[in-house]
Backbone bond lengths (Angstrom), bond angles and torsions (degrees), N, CA, C in turn:
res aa  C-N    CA-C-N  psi(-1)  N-CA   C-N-CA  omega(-1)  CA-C   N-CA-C  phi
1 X - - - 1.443 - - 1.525 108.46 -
2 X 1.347 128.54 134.45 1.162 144.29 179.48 1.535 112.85 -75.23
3 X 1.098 128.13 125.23 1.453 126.21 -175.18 1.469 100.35 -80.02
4 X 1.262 132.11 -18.75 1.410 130.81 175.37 1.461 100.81 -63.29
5 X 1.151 120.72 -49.98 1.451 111.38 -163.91 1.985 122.86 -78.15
6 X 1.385 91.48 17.72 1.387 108.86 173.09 1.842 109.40 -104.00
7 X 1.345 111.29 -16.19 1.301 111.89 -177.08 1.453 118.76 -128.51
8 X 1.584 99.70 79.26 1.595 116.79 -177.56 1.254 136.48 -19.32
9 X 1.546 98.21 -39.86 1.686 129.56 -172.30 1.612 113.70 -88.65
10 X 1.224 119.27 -9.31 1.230 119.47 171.92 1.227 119.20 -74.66
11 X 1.559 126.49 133.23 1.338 119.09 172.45 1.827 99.83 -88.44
12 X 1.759 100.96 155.07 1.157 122.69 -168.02 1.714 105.73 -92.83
13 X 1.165 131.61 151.70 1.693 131.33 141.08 1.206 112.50 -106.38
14 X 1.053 155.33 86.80 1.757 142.74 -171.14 2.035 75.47 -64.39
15 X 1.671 98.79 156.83 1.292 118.30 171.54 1.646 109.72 -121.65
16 X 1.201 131.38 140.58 1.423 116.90 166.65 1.376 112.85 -98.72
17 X 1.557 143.37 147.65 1.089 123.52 167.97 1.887 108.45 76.99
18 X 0.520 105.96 18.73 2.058 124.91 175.84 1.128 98.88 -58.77
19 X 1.288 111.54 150.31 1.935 109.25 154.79 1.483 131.75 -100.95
20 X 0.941 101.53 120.58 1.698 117.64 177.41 1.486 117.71 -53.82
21 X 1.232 108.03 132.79 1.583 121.47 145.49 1.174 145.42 -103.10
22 X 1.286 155.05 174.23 1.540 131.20 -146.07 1.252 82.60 -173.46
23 X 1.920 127.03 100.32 1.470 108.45 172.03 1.562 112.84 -94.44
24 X 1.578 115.17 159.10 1.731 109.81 -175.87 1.689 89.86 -121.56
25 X 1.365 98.22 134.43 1.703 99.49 178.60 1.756 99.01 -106.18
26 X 1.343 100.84 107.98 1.887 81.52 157.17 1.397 107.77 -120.54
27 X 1.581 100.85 172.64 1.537 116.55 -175.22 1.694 102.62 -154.01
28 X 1.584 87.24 156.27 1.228 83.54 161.71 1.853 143.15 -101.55
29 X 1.323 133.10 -174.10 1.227 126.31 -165.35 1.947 92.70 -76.44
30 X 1.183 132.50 -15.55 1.034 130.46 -168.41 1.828 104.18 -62.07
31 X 1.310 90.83 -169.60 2.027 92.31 157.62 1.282 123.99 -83.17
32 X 1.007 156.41 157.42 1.619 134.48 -161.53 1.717 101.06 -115.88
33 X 0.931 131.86 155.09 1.592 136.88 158.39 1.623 102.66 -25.87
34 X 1.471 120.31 159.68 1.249 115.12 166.87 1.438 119.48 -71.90
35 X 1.462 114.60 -34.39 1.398 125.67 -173.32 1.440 93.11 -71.58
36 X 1.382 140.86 -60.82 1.406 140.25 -168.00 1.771 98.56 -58.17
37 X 1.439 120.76 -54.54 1.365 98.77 149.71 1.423 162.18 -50.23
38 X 1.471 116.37 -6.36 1.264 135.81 -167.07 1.912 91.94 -110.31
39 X 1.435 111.03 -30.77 1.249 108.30 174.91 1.748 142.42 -34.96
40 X 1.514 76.93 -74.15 1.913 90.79 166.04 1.707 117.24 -67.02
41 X 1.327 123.78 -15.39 1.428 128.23 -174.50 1.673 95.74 -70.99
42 X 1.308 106.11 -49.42 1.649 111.98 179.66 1.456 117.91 -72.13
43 X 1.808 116.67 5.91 1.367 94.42 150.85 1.466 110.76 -145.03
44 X 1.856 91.71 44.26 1.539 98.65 157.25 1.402 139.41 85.49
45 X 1.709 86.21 13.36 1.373 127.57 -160.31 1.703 109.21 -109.65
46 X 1.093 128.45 106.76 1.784 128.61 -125.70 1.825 85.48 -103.92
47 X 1.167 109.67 -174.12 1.485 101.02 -173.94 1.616 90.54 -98.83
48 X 1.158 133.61 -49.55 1.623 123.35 174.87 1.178 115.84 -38.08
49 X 1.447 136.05 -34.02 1.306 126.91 157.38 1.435 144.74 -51.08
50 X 1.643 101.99 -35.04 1.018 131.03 169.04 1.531 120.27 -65.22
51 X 1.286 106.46 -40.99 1.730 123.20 -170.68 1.252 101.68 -77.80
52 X 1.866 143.64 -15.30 0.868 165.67 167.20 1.393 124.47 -51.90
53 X 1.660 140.18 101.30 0.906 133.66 175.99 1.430 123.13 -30.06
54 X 1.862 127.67 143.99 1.101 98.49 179.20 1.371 126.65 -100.09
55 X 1.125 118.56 32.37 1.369 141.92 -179.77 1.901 106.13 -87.48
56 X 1.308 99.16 -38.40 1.710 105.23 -177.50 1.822 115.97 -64.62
């Protein structure tokens, strides 16, 4: 989901040719911080996913 499309009032630039980013989340097998936990929830990223080898 696009965070733009939550804020009506924003004007847009589409870019062609832009540069990309690619984020990598790791963690460890421990319990994680709350904030490092609250992280992936905010982009929708469920905890069964997480608990998930990353090979799968």
């Amino acid at each position: 989901m696009s965070a733009v499309s939550e804020l009506p009032g924003l004007p847009v630039l589409r870019l062609r040719d832009a540069p990309a980013r690619m984020e990598h989340l790791v963690w460890s097998r421990f319990a994680p911080s709350p904030a490092a936990a609250a992280f992936p929830a905010t982009l929708g990223i469920s905890a069964a996913e997480l608990s998930g080898s990353p090979d799968a």
